[in-house]
Backbone as CSV, one residue per row, in Angstrom:
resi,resn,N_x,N_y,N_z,CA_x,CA_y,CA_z,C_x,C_y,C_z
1,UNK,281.557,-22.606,148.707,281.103,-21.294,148.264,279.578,-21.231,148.293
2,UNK,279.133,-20.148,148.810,277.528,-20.082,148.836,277.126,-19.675,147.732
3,UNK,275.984,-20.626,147.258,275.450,-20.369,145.747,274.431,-19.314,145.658
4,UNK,273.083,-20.207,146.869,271.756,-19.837,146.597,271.032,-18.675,147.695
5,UNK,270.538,-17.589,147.255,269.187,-16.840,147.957,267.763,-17.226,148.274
6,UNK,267.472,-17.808,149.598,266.164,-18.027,149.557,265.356,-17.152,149.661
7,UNK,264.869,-16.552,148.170,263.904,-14.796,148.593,262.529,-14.934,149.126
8,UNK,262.136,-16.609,149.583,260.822,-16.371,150.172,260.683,-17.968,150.800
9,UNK,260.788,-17.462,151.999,260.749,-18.550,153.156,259.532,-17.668,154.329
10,UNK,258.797,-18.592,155.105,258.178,-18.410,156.172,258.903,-18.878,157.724
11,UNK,259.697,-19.133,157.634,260.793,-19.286,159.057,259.582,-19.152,160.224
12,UNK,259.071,-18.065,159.955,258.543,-18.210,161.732,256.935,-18.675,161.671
13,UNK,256.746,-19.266,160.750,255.884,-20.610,161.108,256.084,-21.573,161.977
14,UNK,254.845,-22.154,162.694,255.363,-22.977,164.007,255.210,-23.843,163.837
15,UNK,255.450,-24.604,162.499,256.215,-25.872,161.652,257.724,-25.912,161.947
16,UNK,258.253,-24.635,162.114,259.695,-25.109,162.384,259.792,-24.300,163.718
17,UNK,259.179,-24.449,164.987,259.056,-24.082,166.531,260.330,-25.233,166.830
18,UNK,260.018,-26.893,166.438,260.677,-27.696,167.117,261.990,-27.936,166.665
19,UNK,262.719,-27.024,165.381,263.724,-27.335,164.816,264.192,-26.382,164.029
20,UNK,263.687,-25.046,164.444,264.378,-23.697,163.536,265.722,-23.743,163.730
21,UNK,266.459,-23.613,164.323,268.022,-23.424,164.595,268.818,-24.363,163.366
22,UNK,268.018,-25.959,163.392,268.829,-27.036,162.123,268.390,-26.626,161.209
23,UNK,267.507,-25.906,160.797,267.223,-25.425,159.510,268.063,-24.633,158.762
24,UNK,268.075,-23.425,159.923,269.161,-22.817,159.489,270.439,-22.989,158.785
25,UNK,271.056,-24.003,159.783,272.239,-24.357,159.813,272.328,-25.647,158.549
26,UNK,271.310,-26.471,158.245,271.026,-27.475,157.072,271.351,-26.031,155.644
27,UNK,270.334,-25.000,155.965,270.673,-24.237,154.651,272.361,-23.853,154.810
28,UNK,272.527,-23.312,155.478,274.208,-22.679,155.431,274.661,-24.056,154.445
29,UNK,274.571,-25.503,155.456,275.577,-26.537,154.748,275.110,-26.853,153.386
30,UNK,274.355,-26.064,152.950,273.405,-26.390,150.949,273.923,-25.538,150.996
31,UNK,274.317,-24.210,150.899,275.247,-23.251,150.254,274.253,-22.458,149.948
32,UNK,273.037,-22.002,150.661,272.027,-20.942,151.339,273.144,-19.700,151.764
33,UNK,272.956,-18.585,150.549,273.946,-17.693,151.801,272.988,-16.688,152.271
34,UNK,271.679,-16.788,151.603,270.562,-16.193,152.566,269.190,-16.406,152.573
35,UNK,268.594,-15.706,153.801,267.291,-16.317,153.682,266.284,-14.782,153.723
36,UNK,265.083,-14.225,152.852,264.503,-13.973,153.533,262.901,-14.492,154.056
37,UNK,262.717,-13.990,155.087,261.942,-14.452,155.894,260.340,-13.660,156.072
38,UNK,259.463,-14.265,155.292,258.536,-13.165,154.846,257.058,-12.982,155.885
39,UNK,256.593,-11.847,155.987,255.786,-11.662,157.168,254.297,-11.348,156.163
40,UNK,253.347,-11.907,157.047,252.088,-11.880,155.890,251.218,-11.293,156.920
41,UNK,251.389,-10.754,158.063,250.635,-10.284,158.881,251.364,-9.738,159.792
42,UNK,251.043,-8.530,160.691,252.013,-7.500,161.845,252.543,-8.605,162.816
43,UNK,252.053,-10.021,163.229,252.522,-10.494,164.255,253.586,-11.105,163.636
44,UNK,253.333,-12.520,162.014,254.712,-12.840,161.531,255.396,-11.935,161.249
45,UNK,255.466,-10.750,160.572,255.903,-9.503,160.493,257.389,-9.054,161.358
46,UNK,256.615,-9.186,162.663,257.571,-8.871,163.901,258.513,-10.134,164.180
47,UNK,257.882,-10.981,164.070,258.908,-12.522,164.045,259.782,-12.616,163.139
48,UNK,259.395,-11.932,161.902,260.834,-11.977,161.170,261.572,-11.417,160.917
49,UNK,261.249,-9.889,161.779,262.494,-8.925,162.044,262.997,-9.620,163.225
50,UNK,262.626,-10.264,164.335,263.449,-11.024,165.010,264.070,-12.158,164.618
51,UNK,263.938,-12.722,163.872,264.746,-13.739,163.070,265.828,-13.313,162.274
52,UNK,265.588,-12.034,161.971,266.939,-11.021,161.044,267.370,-10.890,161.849
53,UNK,267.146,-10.617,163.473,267.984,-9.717,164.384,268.434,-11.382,164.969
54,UNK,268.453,-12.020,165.091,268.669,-13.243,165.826,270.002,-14.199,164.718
55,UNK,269.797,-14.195,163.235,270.298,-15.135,162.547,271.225,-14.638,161.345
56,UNK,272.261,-14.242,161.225,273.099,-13.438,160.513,272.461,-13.921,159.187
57,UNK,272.374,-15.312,158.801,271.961,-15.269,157.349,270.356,-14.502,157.058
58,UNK,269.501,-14.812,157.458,268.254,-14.151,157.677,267.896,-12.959,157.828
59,UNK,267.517,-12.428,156.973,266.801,-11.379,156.739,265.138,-11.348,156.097
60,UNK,264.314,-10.197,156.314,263.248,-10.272,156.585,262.281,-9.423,155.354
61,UNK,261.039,-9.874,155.407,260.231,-8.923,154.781,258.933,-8.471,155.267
62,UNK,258.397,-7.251,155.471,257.122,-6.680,156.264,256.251,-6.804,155.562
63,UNK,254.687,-7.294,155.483,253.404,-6.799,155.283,252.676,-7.859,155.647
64,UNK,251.285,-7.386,155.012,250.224,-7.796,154.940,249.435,-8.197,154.057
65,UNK,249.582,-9.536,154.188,248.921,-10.757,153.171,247.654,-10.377,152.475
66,UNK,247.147,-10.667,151.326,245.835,-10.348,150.721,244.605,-10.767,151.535
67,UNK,245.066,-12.539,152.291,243.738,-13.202,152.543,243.843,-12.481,154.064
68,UNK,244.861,-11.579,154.705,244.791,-11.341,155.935,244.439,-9.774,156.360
69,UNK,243.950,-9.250,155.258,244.095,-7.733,154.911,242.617,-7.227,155.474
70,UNK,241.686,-8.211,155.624,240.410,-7.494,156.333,240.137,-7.282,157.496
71,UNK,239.272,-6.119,157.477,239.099,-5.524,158.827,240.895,-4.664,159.274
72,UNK,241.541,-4.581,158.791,242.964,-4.099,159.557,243.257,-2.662,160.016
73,UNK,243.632,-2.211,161.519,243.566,-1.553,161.726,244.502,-0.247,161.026
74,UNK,243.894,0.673,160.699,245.441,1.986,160.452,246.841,1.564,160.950
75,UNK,246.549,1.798,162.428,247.556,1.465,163.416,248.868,0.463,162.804
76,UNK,248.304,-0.781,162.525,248.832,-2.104,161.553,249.744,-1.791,161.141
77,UNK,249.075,-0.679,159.740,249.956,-0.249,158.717,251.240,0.824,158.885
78,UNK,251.013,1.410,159.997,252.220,2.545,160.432,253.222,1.559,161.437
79,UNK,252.762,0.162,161.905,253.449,-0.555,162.592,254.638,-1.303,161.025
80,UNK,254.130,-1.315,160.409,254.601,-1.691,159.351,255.902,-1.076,158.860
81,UNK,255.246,-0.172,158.391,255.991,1.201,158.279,257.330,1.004,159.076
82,UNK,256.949,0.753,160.106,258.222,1.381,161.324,259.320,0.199,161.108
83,UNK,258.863,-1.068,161.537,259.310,-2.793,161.212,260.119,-2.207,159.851
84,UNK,259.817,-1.666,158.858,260.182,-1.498,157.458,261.379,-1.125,157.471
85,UNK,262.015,-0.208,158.705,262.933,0.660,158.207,264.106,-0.133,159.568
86,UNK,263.773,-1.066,159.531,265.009,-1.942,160.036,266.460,-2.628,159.409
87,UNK,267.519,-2.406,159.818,268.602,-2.593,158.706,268.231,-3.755,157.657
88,UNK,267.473,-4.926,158.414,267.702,-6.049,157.669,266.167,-6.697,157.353
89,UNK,265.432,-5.554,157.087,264.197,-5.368,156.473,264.390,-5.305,154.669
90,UNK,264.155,-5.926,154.020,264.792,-5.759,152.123,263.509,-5.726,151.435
91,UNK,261.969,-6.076,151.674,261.247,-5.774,150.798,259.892,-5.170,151.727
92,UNK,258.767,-4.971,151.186,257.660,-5.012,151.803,256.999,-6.563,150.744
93,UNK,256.497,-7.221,151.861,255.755,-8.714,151.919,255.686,-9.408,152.733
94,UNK,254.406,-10.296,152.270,254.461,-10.727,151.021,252.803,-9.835,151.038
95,UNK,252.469,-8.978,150.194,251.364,-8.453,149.236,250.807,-8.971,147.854
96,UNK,249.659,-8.214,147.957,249.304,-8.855,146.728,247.634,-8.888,146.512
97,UNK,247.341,-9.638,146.000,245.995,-10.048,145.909,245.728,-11.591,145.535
98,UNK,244.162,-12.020,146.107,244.368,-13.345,146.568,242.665,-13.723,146.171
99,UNK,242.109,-14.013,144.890,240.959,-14.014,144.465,240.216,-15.297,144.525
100,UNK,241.154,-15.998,145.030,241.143,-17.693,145.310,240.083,-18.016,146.684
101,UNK,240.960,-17.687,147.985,240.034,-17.743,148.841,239.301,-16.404,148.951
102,UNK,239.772,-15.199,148.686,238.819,-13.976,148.855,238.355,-13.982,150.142
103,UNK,239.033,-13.295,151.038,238.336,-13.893,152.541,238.503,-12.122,153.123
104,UNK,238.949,-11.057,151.887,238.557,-9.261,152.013,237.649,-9.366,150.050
105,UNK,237.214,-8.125,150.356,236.578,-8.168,148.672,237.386,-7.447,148.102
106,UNK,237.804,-7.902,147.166,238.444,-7.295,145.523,238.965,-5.820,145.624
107,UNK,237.959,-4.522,146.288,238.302,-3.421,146.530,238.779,-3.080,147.484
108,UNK,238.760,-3.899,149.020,240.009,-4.140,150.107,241.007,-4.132,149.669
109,UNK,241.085,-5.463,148.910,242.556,-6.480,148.969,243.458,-5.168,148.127
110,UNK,242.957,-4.520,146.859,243.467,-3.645,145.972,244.001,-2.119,146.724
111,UNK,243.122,-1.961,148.069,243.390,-0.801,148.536,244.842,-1.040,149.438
112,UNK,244.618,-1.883,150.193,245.654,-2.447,151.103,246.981,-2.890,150.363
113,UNK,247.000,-3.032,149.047,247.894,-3.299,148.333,248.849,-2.498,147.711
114,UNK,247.871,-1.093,147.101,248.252,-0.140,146.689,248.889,0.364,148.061
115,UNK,248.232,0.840,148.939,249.011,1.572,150.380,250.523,1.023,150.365
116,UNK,250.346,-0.224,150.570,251.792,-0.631,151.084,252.519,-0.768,150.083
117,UNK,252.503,-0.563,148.552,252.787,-0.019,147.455,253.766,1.281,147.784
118,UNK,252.982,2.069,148.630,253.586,3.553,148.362,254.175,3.542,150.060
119,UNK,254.431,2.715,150.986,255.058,2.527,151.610,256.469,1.780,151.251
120,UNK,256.419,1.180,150.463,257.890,0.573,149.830,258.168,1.727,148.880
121,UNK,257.811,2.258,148.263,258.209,3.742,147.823,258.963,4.396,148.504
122,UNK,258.119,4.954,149.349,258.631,5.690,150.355,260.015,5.397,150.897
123,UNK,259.821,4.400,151.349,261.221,3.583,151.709,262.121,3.243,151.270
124,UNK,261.919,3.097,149.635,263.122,3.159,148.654,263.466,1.186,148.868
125,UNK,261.833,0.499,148.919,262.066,-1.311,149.204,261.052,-1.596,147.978
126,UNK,261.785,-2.757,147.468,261.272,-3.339,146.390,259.846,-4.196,147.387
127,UNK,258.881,-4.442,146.526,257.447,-5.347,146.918,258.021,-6.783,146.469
128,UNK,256.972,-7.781,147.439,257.065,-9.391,147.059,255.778,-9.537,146.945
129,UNK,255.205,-9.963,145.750,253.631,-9.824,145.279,253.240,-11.221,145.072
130,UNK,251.849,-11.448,145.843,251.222,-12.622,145.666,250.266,-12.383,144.661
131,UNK,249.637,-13.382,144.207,248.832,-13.375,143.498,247.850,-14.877,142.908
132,UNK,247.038,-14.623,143.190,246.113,-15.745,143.329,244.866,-15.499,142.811
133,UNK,244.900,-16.192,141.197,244.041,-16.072,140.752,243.208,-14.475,139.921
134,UNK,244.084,-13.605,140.166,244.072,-12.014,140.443,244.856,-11.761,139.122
135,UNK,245.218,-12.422,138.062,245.904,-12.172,137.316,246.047,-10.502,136.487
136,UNK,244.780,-10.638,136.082,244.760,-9.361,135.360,243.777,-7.621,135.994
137,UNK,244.017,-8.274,137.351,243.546,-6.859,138.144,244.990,-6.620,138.317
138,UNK,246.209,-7.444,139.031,247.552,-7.546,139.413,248.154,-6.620,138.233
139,UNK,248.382,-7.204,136.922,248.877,-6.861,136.096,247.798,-5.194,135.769
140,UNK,246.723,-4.623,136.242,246.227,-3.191,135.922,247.013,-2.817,136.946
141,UNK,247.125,-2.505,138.065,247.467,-2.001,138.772,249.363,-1.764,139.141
142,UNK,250.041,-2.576,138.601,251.364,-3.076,138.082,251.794,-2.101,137.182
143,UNK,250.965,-2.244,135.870,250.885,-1.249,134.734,250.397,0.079,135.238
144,UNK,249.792,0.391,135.478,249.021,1.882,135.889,250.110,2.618,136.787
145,UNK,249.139,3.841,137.395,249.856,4.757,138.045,249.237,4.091,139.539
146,UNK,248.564,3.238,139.575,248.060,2.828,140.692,248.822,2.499,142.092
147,UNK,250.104,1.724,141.700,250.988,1.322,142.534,252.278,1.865,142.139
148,UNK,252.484,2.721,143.640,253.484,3.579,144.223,254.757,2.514,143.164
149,UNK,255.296,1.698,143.793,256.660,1.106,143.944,256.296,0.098,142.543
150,UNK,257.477,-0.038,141.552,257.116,-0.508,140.413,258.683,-1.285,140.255
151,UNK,259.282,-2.044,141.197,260.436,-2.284,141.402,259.750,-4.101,142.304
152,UNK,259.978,-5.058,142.217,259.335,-6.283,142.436,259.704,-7.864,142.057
153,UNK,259.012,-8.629,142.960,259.316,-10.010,142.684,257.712,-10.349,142.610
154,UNK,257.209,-11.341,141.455,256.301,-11.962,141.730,256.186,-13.401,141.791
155,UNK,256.313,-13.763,142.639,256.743,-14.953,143.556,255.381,-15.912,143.871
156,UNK,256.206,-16.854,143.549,255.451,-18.341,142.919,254.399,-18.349,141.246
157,UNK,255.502,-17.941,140.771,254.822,-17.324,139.354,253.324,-18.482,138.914
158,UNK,252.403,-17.893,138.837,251.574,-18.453,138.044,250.991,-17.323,137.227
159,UNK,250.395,-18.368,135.442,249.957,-17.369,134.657,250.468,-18.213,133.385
160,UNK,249.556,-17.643,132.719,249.869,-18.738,130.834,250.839,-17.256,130.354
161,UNK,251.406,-17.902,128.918,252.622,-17.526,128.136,252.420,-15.573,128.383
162,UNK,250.911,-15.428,127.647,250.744,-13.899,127.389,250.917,-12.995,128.277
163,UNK,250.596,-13.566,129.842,250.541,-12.730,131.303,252.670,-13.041,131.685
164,UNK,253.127,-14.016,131.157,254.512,-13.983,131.219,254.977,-12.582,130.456
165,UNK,254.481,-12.579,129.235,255.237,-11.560,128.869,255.189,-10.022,129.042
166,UNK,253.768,-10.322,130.036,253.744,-8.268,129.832,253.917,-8.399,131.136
167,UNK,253.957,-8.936,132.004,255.591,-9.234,133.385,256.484,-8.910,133.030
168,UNK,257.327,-9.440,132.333,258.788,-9.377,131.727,258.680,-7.918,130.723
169,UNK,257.482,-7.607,130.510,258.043,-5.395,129.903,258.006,-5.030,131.320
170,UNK,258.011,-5.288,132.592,258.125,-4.421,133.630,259.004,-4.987,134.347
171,UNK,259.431,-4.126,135.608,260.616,-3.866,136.068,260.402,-5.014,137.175
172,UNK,259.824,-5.993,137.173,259.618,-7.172,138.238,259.999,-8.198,137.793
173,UNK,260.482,-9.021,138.840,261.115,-10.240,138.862,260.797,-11.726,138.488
174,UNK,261.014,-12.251,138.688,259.595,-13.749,138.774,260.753,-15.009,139.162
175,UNK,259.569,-15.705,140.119,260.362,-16.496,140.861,259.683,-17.822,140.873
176,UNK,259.900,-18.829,140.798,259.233,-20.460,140.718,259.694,-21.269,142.016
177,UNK,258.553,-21.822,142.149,258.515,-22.677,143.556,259.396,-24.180,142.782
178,UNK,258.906,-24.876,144.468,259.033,-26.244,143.988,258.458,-27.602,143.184
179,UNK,256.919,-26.470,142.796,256.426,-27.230,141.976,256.512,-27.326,140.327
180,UNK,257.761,-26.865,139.935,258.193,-26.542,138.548,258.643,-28.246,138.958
181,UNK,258.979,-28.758,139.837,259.584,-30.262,139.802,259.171,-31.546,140.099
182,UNK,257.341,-30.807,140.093,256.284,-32.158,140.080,256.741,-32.775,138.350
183,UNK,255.963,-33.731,138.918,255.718,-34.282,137.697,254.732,-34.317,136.624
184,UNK,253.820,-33.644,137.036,252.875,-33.128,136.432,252.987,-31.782,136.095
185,UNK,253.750,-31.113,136.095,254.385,-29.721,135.973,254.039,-29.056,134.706
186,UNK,253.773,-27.953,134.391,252.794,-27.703,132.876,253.765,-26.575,132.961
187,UNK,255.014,-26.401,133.680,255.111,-24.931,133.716,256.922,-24.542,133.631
188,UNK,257.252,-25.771,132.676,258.857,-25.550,131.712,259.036,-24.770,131.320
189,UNK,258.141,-24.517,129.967,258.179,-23.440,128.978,258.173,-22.349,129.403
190,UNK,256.796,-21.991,130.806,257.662,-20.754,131.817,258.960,-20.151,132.142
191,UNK,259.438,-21.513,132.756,260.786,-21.026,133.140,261.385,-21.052,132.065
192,UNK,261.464,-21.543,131.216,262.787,-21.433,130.271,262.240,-19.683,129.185
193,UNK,261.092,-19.379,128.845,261.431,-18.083,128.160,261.092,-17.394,129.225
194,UNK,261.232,-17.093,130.573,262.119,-16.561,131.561,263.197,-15.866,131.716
195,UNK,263.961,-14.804,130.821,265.307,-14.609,131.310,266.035,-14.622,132.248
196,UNK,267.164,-15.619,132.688,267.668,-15.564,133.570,268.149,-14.368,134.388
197,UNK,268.508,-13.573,133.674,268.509,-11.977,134.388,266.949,-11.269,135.121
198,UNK,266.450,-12.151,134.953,265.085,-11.768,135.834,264.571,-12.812,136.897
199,UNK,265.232,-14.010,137.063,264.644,-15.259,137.694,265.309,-14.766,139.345
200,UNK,264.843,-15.071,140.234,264.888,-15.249,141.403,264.864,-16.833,141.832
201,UNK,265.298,-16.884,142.928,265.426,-18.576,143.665,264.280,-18.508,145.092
202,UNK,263.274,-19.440,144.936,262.564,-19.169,146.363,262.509,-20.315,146.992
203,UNK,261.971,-21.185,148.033,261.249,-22.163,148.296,259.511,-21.945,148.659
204,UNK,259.271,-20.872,149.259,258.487,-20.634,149.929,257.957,-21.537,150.853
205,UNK,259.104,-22.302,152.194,258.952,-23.076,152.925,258.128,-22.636,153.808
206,UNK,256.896,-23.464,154.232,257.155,-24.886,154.396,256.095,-25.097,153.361
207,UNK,255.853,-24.689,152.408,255.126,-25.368,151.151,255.835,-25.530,149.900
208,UNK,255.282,-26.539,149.155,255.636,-26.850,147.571,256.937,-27.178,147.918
209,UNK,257.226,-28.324,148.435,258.469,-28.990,148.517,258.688,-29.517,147.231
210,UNK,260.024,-29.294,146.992,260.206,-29.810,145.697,260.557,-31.773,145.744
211,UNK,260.207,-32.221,144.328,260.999,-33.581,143.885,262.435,-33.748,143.963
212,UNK,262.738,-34.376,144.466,262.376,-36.126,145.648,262.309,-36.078,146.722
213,UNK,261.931,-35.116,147.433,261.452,-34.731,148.857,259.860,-33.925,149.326
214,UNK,259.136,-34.429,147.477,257.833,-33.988,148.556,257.281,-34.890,148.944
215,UNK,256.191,-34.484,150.171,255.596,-34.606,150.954,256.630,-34.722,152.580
216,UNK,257.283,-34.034,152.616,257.771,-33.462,153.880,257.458,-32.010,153.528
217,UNK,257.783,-31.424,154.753,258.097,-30.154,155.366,258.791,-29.494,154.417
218,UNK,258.682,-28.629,153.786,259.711,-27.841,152.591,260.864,-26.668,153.702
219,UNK,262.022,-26.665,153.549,262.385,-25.778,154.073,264.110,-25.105,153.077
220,UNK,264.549,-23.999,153.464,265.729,-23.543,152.652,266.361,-24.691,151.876
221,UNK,267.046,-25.299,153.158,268.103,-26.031,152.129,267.579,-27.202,151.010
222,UNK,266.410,-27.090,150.705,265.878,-27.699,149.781,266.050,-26.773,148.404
223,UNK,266.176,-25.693,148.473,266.568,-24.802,147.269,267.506,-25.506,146.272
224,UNK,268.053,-26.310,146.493,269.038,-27.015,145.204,268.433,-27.526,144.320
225,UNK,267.322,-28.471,144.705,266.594,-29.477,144.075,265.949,-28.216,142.673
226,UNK,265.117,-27.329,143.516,264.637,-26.221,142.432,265.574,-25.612,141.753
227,UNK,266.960,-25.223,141.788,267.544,-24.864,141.231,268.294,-25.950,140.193
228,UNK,268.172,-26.799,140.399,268.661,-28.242,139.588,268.192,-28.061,138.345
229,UNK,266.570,-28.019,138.371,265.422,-28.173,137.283,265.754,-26.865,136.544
230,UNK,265.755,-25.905,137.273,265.763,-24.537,136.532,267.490,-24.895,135.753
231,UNK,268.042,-25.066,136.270,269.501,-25.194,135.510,269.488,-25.866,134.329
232,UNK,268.557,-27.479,134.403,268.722,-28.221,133.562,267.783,-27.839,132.579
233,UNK,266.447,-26.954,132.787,265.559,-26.151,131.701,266.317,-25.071,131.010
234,UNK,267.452,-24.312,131.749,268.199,-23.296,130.980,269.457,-24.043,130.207
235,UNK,269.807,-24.613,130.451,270.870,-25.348,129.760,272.085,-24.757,129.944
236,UNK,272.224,-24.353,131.784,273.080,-23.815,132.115,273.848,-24.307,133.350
237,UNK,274.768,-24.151,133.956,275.260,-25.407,135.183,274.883,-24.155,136.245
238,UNK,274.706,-25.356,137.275,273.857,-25.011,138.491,274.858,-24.075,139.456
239,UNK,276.188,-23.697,139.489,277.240,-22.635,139.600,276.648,-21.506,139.350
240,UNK,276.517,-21.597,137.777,276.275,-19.981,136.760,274.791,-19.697,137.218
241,UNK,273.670,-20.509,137.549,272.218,-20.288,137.996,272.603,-20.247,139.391
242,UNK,273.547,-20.398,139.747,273.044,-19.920,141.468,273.852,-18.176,141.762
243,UNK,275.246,-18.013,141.050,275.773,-16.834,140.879,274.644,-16.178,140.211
244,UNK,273.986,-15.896,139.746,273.388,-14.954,138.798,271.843,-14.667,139.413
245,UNK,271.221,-15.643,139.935,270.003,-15.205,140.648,270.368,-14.948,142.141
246,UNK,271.400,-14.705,142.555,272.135,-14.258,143.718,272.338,-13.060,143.473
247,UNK,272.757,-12.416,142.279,273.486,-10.887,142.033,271.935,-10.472,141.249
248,UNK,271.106,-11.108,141.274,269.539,-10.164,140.642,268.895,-10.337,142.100
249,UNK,269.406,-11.240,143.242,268.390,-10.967,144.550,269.293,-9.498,145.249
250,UNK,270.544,-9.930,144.722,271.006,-8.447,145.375,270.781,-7.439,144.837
251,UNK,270.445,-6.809,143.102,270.570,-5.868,142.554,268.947,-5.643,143.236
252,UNK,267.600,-6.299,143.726,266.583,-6.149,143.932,266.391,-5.795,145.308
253,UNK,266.876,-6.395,146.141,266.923,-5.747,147.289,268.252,-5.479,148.036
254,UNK,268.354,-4.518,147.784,269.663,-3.609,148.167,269.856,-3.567,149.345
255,UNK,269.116,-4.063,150.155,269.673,-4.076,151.600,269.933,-5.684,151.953
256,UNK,270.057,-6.321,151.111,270.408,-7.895,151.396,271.802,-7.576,151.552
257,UNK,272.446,-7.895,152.797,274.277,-7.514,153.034,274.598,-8.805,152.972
258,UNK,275.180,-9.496,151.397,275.916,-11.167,151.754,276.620,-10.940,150.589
């Protein structure tokens, strides 16, 4: 029986050029019953509506990354747009803001964010929001009338207890990598006052491979390992955590067909 949703994989990274097909097929045999496949720029973008159109489990997400958002043409964004309204298109991402490397300024990254905000509006698609370092511009603009679409995952949660909770008064998700299973991990107490009715399952391959497989290549069927930790922090069996952040990846993006 398929347990787990991978809601944020990079598939068409050319880390997996020499071995996408076993990947795939490694997640199916982990009980992956889907993947999506997230585009951070118009070219991955287009690669992972071909990866939806190519891989029955796979499905995709459109935009434009924070650190990739400068200089971008109009054009881009109506290409977006279009990519968006593909059957097996389920969010706009991965967006966001990215204060870490900052490689657009603060009033870019926020404009480009908001836009494709009110392009998942439009479209009636939940957002996949990065965030780096951006904590409490993220959370104004979240809160405000600023951003169109108020329906969301914020994926690879970082943020201390207080920024957890005024997340959790809004209608967004939150999702933990594989580094909830370092060992140096500061970030239990996260997941566990987390409600499970709000947790999502990600890897965000090919980074933050989880324990006992990092330092390889992170990819889907590594999703167990993270879901292990999260099970054994909820004090719940890894069945009931994989049914349940499966039926909140579906209640979130409504066009996930599994």
């Amino acid at each position: 029986m398929e347990l787990f949703v991978d809601t944020h994989a990079h598939l068409d990274f050319d880390l997996f050029d020499e071995d996408r097909e076993l990947v795939i097929q490694r997640a199916i045999e982990n009980k992956v019953a889907g993947i999506i496949s997230i585009g951070v720029d118009l070219e991955s973008s287009k690669r992972a509506v071909e990866l939806a159109d190519k891989y029955a489990i796979v499905f995709a997400a459109v935009g434009i990354h924070p650190t990739e958002c400068a200089d971008v043409p109009d054009r881009d964004f109506d290409v977006i747009e279009e990519l968006a309204q593909h059957e097996k298109v389920v969010a706009i991402g991965e967006i966001g803001l990215d204060y870490y490397h900052m490689r657009a300024p603060k009033n870019v990254q926020k404009n480009v964010f908001i836009y494709q905000s009110h392009i998942a509006k439009k479209l009636d698609l939940p957002i996949i929001v990065h965030n780096r370092e951006a904590q409490a511009d993220l959370l104004e603009l979240i809160t405000s009338n600023a951003l169109a679409q108020k329906e969301g995952v914020l994926h690879s949660f970082s943020g201390d207890d207080i920024y957890l909770e005024n997340i959790l008064e809004t209608d967004f998700f939150i999702s933990f990598t594989g580094n909830i299973t370092f060992k140096n991990s500061k970030m239990e107490h996260l997941v566990e006052k987390t409600p499970v009715e709000k947790l999502l399952l990600e890897t965000d391959s090919p980074f933050l491979t989880p324990v006992p497989l990092r330092g390889k290549r992170n990819e889907p069927a590594f999703i167990v390992h993270t879901a292990k930790k999260i099970a054994e922090i909820k004090k719940i069996s890894l069945e009931d955590l994989g049914q349940i952040t499966t039926e909140n990846a579906r209640h979130l993006f409504k066009k996930l067909n599994i």
